[in-house]
Every structure is written in C-alpha cells, then in structure tokens.
N, C-alpha and C positions, 0 to 999 in steps of 0.2 A: 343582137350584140354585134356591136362592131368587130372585136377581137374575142376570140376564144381561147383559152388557154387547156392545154392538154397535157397532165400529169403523169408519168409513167415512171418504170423502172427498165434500167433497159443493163443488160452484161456483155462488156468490152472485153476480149478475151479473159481472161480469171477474175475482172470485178465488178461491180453491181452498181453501178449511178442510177440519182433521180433526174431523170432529165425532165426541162421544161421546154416548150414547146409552142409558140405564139405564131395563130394563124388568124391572118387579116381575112375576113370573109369575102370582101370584097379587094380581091391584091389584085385579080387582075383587069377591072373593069377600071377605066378611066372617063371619069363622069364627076361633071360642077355639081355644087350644091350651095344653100346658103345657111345662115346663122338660122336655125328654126326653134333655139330651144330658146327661152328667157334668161338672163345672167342670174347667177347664184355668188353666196359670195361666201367666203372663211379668211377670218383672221383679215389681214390689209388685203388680200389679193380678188382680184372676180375673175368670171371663167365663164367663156362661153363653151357652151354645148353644140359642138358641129358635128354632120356625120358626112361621109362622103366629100369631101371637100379636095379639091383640085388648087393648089397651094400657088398663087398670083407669082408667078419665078419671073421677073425683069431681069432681063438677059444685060448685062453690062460688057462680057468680052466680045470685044470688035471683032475677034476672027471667025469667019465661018457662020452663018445660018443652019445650021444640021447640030451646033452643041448640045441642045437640049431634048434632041429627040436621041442623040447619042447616047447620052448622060442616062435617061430612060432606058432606053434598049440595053443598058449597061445591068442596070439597077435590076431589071426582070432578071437577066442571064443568070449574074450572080447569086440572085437570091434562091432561085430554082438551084445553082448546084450548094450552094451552104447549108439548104435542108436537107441534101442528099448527102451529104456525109456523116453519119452517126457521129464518126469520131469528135465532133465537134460537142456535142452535146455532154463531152465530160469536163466542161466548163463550168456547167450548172451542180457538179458537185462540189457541195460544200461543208467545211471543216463546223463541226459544232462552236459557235461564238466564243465560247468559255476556254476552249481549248487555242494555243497557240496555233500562227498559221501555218499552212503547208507550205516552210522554207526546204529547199533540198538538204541534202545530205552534206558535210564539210568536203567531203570526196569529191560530190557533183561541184560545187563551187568553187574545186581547187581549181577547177578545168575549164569553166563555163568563159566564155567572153561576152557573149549576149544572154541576159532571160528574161524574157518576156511573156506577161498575161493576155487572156483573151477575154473580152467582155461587150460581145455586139451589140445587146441590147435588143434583141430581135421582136419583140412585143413592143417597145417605145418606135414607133415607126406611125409615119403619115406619107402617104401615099405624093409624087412628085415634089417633096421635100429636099430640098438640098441638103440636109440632115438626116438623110433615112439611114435604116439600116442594111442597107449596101454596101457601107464604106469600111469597115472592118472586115467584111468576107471578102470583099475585093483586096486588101491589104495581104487577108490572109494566103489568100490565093497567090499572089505574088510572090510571096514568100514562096509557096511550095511550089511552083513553077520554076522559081530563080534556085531551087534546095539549098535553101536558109534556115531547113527546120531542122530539130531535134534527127527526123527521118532520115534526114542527109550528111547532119553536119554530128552526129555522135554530141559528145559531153561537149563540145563547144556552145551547141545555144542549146536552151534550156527552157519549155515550155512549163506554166507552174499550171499544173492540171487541176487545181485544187487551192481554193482560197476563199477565205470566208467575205459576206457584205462587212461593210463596215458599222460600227454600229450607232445608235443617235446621237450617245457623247462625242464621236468621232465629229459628227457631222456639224454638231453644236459648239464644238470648239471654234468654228468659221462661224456658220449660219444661228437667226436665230430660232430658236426654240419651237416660237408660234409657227415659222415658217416650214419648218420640218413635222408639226405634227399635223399643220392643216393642208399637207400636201397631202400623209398617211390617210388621210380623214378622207379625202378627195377622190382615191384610187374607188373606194365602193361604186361611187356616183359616176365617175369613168365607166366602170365597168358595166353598168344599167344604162348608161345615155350614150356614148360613144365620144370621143376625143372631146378634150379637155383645150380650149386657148386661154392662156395666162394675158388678161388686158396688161398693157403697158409695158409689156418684158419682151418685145420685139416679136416676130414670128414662133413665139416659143408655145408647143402645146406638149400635152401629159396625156397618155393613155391608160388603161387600168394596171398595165406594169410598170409604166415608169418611176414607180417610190420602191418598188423592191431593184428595177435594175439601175439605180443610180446607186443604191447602198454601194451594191456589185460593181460597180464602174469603181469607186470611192475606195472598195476593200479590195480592189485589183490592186492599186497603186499602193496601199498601205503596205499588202504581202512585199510586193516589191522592195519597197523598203526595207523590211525587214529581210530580205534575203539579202541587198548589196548590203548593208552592216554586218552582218552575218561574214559574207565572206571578205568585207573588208579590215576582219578581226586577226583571217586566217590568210591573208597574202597583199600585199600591194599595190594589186591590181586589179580589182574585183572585176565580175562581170556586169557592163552597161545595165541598168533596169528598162524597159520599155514599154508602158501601161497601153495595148493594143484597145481603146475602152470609148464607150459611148456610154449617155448622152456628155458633149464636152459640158467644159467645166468653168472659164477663166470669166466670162463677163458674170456669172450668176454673184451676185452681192450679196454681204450677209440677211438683208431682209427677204430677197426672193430669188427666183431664176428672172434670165436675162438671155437674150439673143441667141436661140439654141441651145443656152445651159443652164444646169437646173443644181446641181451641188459642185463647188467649186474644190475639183477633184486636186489640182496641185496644191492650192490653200491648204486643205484639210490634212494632204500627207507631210506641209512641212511643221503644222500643230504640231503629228503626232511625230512626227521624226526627235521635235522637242523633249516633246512629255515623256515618249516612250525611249527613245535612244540617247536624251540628256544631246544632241547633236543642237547647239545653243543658236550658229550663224547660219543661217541659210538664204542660199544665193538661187534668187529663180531667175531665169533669162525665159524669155516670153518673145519669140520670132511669129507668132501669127500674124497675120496682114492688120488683123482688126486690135485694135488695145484691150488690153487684159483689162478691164476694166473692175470687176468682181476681185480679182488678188492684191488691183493696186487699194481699192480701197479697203480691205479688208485689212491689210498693214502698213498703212498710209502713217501711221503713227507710234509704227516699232522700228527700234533702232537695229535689232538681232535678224531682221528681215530685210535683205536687199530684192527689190523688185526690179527688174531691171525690162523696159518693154520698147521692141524695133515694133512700127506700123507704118501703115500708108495714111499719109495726111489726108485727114477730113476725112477720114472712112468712119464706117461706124463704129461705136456708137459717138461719136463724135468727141470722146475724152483722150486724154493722154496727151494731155500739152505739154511742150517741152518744158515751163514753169513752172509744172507739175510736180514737187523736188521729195515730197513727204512734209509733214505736221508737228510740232511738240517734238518730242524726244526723236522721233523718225525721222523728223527736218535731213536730208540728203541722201537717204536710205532709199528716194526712191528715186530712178532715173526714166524719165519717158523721151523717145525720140522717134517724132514722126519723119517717116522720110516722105517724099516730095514719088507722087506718080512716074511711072516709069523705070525707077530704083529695082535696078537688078544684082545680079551676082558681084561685079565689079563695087559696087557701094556698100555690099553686104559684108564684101569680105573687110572691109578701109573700117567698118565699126565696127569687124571682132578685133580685128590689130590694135584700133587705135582710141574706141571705148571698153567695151565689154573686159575685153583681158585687163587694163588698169586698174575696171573699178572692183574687178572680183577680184585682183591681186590686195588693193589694199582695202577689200572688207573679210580676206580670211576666211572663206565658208568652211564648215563642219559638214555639206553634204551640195549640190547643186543639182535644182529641180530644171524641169525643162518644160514648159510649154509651147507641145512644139507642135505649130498649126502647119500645113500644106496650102495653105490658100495662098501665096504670094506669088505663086507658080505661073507663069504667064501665059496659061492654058486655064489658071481659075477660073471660073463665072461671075466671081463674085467680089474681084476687087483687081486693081490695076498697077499691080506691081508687075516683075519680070522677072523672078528666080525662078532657078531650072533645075533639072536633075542634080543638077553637078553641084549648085547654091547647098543644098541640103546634105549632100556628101560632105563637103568642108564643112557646115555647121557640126556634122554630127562627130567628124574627127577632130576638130580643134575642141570643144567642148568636150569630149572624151580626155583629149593633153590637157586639157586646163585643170579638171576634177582630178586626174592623175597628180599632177603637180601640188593643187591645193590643198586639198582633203584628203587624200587616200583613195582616190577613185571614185568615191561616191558618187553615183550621180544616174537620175531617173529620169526619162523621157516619158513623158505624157500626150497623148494624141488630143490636139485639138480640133483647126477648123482643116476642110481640104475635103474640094467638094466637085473637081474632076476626078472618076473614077482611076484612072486612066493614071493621069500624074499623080493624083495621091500615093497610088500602091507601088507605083516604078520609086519614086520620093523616098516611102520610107524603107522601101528594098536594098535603097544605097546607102541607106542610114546604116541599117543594119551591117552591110557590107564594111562600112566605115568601121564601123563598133570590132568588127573580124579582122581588120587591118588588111583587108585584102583592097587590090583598084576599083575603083568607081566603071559603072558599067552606065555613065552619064548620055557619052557617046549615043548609043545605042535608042536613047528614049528623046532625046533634046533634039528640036528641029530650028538653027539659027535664022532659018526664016521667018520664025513668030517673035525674034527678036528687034530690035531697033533703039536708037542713040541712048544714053540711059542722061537724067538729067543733071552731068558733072557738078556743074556750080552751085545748083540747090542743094544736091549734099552732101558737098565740102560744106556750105552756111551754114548747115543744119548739125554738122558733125561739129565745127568750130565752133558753135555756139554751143550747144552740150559741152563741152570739154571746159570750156570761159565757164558757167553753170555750176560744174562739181569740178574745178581744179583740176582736171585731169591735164 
C-alpha cells in the first residue's frame, strides 16, 4: 500500500481524541514511475492507478533555478515537524454528525477577532505536488512563529478544535450525487492500488483518504460559519472566519473535481449559509490567480448569488471571461475580470475601489465568502501575476470594512491556491494580522527586486470595460 492509515487514541492534557494519522510509505524516496495499472471507471469519471509517481512540475516563474528544489526541501522540513506536534492531531476530533457543531462559547465570541479551523489533509498527499500537504503546516507554522495563535493572542483568535465533516446533503446541495458517491465508492480501490488520477480534471488525484478529508475540508468552513452567525447575533463586529483547509475547492464543478479540487468548499458553505442561517445574498469575491471556475458555474444562474472573480488572463483553466455575466434569472450576478500579466498590488488595489466595493454595495450580501488563493504572489510557480505580502494585507482589511459595513461583519476566508511555501504562510500571516487590526509586517517578507512595471493600460481596459459591462 501506498499509504497507511494509523488509528489511535491519544490524551491531551484532561481529554481523549481519536487521532488519525496518514503515512506515505514511501515520503521520502524521490523516484519516476509510470501508469502501470489499467483505467477503471465509476459513474462519468476514469482513474488511473499510479504508484510512485514524481508529478511533471513545469517551472513558469522566471526568478531563480533553485525554486523547486526550495519548494521540496520546504515540503520535507515542514512535514517532519507537523508530525511532530501531537497538539495538532486534535483536529481530527470530531463532533457526532447529529449533534451541533463545536461553535465557542458567547463569551469566547464576544472577544475573538480572528477564528480559524485547521484541516491539512494530511493522507490526500502526492509526493512533488504543488498541492501537497505541506501547505497548511507551513501556514500553521507561521502563524505560531509570528504568535497569532490562541497560545499568544488569549481570546482574540480562536482556534475551533473540533468540528464535524460535512455531511453528503451538504455536499450534494453543490455536487452531484453520482459524483459524491462514486468518489466514496473509489477510496476502497485507492487504498488496494495506490493513488487515484481523475482523467480530464487537470493534475487532480485521490488517495484512500481524500473522500473522508474533503467532507473535513467542506465541515471546516460550514463550522465557521456557523460560529461568525453566531457571534454576529451577539455584537457588530464578529470575528473574521478563516477555513486553514485542503483539498481546495473553487474549480471542482458540480459534476466532478477539477484542478486540484475535489468538493467546492466555498459553493457548499454559501448553500448552507442559505438553508441553515436563512442568510438569502451572498457575496463571494474569488482573488486566486486562476478563475473560480467550479463556484462560477455552479451559480451561474442564481440571482441571490454574486460570484465575483479577479484572475490572470489565459491562465487556467482557461474560463472566466470577462462576458462571462451569469445566465437566466442570474444574468449580472456574475462578474469575471481577467487581468492582463504582470498585474500587481497597484491594479489590485484600483479593483477593490473601483469594482468589487460597487458591485457588493449594490448586491446587499447577508454574509461575504472569500476565496482566497495565494498564488498571484510573485514568488508563485504557477502563474504570472505580482502581488506581494502587502497585496494580501489590504485584500484582507478592506474586505474585513466592507463585511463590516454590509452584513454585519459576516465574512469567511477560505484557502485556496498558494503554492510557494514561503509566500503562502508570510500571506496569510498578514491576513490574519489585518483581521487583528494590528500593521502589516509586509516590509519584512517583500523583496521589490522581484518586482517590475505592472501593465497600467491593460488594466485600466480591463477595469473600464467591466464597469461599461455591469454599470458600475
């Protein structure tokens, strides 16, 4: 077997979790391999069986030959000390289904300004993947470096130690039905043959945990949820939500996964934000490099659902055109605006002024989702924009004032793409810090030498035409 899964019970000062436990047999040999099993197939999807497989990574950022042995030597470090911390394993306790989730206390929420879950995923992992699971312990780690935890910061942020998967209805409120149970169906086969590749859904594979820890990824963001309602019942100014969680979410479509995502984690939580909190408008703003492409189609045709998605033109997966508006009753609800390579902080900031704040002012939300990717960074590998530490501070404070203003503070960040170690975890360190209202510590991580001209006129064109588009 490729991965092994080890069951226990383990006691954290006074209480008792079941921890799980996902070890790669072979984590730390680095060795090719080819397609050796025959395709199999469930439902619309096929799947090859690989084992051992060294992931084809075509290096796209120009800076530096040393990235991807970086990125690597990154990925071991991390991984070795995330195992090594017990305390982390009380992540994998979980509330019985039936029962409500673990929201804190009114008290804790009187006080919190950040709370945030953890859900690494640590069994969905493939070895030199730019989607491994490194990227969450690295996050976490910065966090506790920078003391942005619970450990440091007392009743201001708020770790939920405890939250249940979500469950198939959740899932099937987005996805469909065949999709979610001939994934379920698929883990056996996984776990007898070794890694799972989904044909036609980009570099995306499934290993024998990835249908339990995607529920988990899916019921991170739900709890969320349900705790900023919670305390946006009991004050004004709740505290930011920030689902820390893998595998991402935003391109998988309702019929399958897509491009390293496999249940479309922000979709699903503004369903249930619906169903469950009667919360009727909801405003999701989508800053990853690549187009949401899984959220825009999924409410491509509801009016109660503004999608709203910044990307780098012609990335992949190749959707998100700016005539891209919504369908039927959804027709303008949906707004996509590809920016032009190059596009950094300066152009980033010109579309929250002079898009985003209009079109969330006049669609009203009842709560504001966040998919908020790290790959735009201009230290990413995997795509060719230029925001920087500092880009991600301002998204995460003016989106903070806007939720504030509109809805009552409502509003969940969800982790999407961000695929240097490195910039990911300083990224969302300053998010977090933004959320605290405390200065951006940008300075410190941003090297203006990997910076260069940004492309003024293409998006001013791109900005002026969206605006001519939805009337802004």
């Amino acid at each position: 077997m490729l991965v092994r899964n080890l069951m226990r019970r383990e006691r954290f000062g006074s209480k008792e979790f079941q921890v799980s436990v996902w070890i790669d047999a072979n984590r730390w040999i680095m060795v090719s391999f080819d397609i050796y099993f025959v395709e199999s197939s469930f439902g619309f999807l096929r799947f090859f069986m690989v084992r051992h497989h060294i992931y084809r990574w075509k290096k796209y950022h120009k800076f530096g030959s040393n990235v991807k042995k970086r990125f690597l030597e990154q990925n071991v470090k991390l991984e070795k000390a995330y195992f090594s911390q017990k305390s982390r394993g009380s992540i994998y306790c979980l509330n019985n289904p039936e029962n409500n989730p673990c929201v804190p206390s009114k008290t804790q929420l009187l006080n919190a300004k950040v709370i945030y879950s953890v859900a690494p995923a640590m069994g969905h992992n493939k070895e030199s993947h730019p989607e491994c699971n490194s990227r969450v312990p690295a996050i976490v780690s910065a966090l506790e470096k920078m003391e942005l935890t619970s450990k440091f910061r007392g009743s201001e942020v708020i770790e939920l130690q405890s939250f249940r998967p979500a469950r198939v209805d959740d899932i099937a409120s987005v996805h469909e039905r065949a999709y979610v149970s001939g994934l379920e169906k698929a883990m056996a086969q996984a776990s007898e043959q070794g890694l799972l590749f989904i044909d036609g859904s980009g570099p995306t594979y499934a290993t024998a945990t990835t249908f339990q820890e995607s529920l988990l990824a899916a019921g991170a963001g739900i709890s969320l949820v349900d705790s900023v309602v919670s305390a946006s019942k009991v004050r004004h100014d709740p505290p930011v939500g920030f689902a820390l969680v893998r595998p991402p979410g935003h391109h998988a479509v309702p019929k399958g996964p897509m491009g390293f995502c496999v249940f479309g984690n922000v979709a699903i939580a503004a369903r249930y934000a619906q169903r469950v909190h009667g919360l009727k408008r909801v405003f999701i703003i989508d800053f990853d490099v690549h187009h949401g492409n899984g959220t825009n189609d999924a409410f491509y045709d509801d009016p109660d659902i503004f999608f709203l998605s910044t990307h780098q033109d012609g990335s992949y997966p190749g959707t998100g055109k700016i005539n891209q508006i919504g369908h039927g009753d959804g027709e303008g609800s949906t707004l996509n605006l590809p920016l032009p390579g190059g596009s950094g902080d300066r152009a980033m900031r010109t579309v929250f002024d002079e898009v985003i704040v209009p079109c969330a002012r006049r669609f009203k939300p009842d709560i504001i989702l966040v998919s908020a990717g790290y790959d735009a960074h201009v230290l990413d590998p995997l795509a060719n924009l230029q925001f920087t530490t500092g880009t991600y501070y301002m998204l995460a404070s003016s989106i903070k004032e806007l939720a504030k203003d509109l809805c009552r503070g409502r509003c969940v960040f969800f982790l999407e793409g961000g695929y240097n170690l490195s910039s990911l975890s300083h990224s969302v360190a300053d998010s977090f810090l933004a959320f605290l209202g405390e200065p951006s510590l940008a300075m410190e991580f941003d090297d203006p030498a990997f910076l260069y001209e940004e492309p003024s006129n293409k998006v001013k064109e791109a900005i002026q035409k969206v605006k001519h588009i939805h009337s802004l």
